[in-house]
mmCIF file of the C-alpha atoms, coordinates in Angstrom:
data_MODEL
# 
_entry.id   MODEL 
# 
loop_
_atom_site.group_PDB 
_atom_site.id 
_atom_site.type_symbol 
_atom_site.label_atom_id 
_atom_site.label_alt_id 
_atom_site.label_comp_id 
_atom_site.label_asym_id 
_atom_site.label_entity_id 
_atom_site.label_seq_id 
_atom_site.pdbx_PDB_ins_code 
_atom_site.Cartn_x 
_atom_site.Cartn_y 
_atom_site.Cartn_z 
_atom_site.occupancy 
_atom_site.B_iso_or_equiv 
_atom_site.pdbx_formal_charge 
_atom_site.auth_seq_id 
_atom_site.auth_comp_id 
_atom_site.auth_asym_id 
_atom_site.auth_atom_id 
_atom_site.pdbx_PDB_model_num 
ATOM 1  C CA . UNK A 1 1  ? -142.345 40.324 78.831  1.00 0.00 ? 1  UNK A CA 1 
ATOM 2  C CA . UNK A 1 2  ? -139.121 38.794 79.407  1.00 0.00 ? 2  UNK A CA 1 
ATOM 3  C CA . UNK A 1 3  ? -136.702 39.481 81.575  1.00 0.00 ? 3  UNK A CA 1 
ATOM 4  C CA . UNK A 1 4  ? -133.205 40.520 80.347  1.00 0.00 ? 4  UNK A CA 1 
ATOM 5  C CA . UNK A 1 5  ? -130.545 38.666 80.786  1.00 0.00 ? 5  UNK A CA 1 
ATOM 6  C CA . UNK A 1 6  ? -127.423 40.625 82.922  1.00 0.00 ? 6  UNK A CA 1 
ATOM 7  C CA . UNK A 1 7  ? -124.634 40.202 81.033  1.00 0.00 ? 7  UNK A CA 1 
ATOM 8  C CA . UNK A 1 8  ? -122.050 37.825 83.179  1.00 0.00 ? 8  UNK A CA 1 
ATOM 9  C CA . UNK A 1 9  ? -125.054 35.347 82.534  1.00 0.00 ? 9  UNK A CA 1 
ATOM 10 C CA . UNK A 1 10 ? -124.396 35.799 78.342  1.00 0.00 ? 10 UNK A CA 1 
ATOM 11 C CA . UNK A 1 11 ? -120.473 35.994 79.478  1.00 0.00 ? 11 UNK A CA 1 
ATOM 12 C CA . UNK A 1 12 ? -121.051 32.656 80.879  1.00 0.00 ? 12 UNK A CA 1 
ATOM 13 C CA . UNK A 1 13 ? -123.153 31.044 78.052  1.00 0.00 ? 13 UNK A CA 1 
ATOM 14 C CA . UNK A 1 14 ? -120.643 32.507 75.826  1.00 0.00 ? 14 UNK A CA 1 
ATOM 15 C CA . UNK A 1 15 ? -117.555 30.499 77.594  1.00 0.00 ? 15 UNK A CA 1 
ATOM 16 C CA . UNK A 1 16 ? -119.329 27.100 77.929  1.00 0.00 ? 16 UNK A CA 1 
ATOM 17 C CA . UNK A 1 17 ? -120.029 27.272 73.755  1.00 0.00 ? 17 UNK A CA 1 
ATOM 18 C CA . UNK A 1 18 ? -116.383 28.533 73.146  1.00 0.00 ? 18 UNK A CA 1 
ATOM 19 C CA . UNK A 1 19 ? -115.468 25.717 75.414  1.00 0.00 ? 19 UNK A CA 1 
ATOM 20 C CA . UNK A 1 20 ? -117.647 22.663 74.062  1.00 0.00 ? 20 UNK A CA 1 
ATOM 21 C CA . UNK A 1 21 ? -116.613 23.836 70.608  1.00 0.00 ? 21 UNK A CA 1 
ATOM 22 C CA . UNK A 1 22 ? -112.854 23.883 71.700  1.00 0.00 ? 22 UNK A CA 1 
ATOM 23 C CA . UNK A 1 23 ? -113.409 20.459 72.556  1.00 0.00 ? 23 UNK A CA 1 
ATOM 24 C CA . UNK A 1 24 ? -115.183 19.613 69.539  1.00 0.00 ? 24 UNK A CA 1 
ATOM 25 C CA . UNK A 1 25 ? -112.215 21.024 66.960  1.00 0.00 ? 25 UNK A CA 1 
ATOM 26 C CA . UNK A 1 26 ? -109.649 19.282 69.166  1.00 0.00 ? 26 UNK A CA 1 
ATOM 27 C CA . UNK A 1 27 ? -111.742 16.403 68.787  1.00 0.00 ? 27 UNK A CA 1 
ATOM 28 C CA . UNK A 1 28 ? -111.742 16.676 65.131  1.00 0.00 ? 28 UNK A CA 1 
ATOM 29 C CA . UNK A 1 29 ? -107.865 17.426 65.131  1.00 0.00 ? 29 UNK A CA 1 
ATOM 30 C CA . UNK A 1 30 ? -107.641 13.876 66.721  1.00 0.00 ? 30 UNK A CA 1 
ATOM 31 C CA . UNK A 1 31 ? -109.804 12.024 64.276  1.00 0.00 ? 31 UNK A CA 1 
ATOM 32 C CA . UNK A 1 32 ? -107.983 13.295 61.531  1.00 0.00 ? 32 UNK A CA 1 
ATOM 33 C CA . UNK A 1 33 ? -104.556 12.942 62.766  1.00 0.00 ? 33 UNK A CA 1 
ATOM 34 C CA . UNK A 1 34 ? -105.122 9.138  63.536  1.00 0.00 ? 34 UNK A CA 1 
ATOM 35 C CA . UNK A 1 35 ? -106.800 9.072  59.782  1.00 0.00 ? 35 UNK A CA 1 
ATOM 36 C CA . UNK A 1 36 ? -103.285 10.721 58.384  1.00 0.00 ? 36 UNK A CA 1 
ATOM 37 C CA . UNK A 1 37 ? -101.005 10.307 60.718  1.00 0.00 ? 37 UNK A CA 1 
ATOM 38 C CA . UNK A 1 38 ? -97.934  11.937 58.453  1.00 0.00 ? 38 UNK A CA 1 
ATOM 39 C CA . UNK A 1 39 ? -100.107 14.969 59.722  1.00 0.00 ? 39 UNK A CA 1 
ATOM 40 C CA . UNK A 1 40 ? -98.364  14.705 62.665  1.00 0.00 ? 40 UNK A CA 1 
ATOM 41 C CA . UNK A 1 41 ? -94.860  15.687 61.600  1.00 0.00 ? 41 UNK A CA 1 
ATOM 42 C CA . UNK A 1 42 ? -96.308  18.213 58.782  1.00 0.00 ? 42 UNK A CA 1 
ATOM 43 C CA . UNK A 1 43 ? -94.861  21.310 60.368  1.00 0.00 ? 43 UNK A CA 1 
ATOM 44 C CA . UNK A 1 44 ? -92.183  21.960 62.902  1.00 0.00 ? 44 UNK A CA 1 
ATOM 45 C CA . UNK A 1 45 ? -93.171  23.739 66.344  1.00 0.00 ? 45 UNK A CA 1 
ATOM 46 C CA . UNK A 1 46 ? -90.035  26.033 65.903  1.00 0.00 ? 46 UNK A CA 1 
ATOM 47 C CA . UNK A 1 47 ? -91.439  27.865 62.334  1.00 0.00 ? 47 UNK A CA 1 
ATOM 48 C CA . UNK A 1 48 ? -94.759  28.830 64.112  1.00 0.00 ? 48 UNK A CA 1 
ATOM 49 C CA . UNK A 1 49 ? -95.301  31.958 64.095  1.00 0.00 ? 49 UNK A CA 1 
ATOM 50 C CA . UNK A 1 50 ? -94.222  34.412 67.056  1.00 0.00 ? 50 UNK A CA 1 
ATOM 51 C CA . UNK A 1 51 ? -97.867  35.305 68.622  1.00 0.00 ? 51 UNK A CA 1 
ATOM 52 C CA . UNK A 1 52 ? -98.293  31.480 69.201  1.00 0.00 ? 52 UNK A CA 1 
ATOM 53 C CA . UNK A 1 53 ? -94.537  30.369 70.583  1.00 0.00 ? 53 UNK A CA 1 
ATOM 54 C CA . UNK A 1 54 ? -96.176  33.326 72.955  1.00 0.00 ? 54 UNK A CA 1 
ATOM 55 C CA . UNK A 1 55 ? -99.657  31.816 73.417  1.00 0.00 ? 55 UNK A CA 1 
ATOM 56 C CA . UNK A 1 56 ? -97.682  28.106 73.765  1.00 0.00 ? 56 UNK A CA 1 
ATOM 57 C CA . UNK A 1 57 ? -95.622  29.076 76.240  1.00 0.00 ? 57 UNK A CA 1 
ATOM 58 C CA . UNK A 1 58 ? -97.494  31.202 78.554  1.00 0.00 ? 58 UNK A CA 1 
ATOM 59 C CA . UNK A 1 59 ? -99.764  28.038 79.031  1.00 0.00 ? 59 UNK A CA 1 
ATOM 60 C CA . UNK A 1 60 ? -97.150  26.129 80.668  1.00 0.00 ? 60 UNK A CA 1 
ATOM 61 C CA . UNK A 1 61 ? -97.681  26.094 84.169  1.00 0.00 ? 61 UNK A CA 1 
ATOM 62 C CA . UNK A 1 62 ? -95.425  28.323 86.273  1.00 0.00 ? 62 UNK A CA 1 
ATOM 63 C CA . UNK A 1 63 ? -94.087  28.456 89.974  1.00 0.00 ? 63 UNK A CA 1 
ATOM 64 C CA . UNK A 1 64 ? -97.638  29.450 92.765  1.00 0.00 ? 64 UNK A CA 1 
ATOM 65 C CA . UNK A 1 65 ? -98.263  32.617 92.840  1.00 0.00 ? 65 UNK A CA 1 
ATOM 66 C CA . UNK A 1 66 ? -98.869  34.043 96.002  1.00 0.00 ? 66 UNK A CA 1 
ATOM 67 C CA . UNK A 1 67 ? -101.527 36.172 96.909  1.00 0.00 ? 67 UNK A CA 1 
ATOM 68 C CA . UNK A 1 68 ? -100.526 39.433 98.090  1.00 0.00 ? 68 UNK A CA 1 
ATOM 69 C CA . UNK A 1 69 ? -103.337 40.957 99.123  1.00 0.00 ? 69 UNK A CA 1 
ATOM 70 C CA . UNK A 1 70 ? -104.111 40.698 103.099 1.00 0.00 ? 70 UNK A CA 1 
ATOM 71 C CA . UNK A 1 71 ? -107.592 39.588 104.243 1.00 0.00 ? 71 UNK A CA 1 
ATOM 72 C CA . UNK A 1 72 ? -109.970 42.069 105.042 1.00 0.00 ? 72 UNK A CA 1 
ATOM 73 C CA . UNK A 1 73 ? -111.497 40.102 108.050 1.00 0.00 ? 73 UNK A CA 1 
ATOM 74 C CA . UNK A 1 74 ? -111.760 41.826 111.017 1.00 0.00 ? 74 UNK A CA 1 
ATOM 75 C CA . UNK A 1 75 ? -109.697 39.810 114.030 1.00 0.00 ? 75 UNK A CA 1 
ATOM 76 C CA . UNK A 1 76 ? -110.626 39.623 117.072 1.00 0.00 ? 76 UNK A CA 1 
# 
C-alpha cells in the first residue's frame, strides 16, 4: 500500500505548480504584449480596482524588519 503523503509535502507540490504556472501566464502576458504592443497602454494603473492598488503595493519592498524575538540558546 502506499504511503500517504503529510500534507506540507502536497503544500509544497501545490506552490511549485502555482509558481511554474505564474511563470507560464506572465510568460504569455509577454508574448502577447510584444505581439500588440497598444496592449501596453490599454488601461491606466490608477482605475484598477482597490483590492489590487492593495495587492500592488504591499509587494513593494519595505524598510528590514527586525526580528524581535530573542534566541533561545542557552549561553554560557
Amino acid at each position: 500500500m502506499p504511503k500517504a503523503y503529510d500534507s506540507s509535502h502536497i503544500l509544497e507540490l501545490a506552490r511549485r505548480g502555482a509558481a511554474l504556472r505564474l511563470r507560464e501566464l506572465a510568460h504569455e502576458l509577454a508574448i502577447l504584449l510584444g505581439a500588440f504592443p497598444d496592449l501596453r497602454d490599454a488601461f491606466d494603473a490608477d482605475e484598477l480596482p482597490v483590492s489590487f492598488i492593495v495587492k500592488r503595493d504591499a509587494r513593494r519592498p519595505h524598510a528590514r524588519r527586525t526580528s524581535r524575538h530573542k534566541s533561545n540558546a542557552v549561553r554560557r
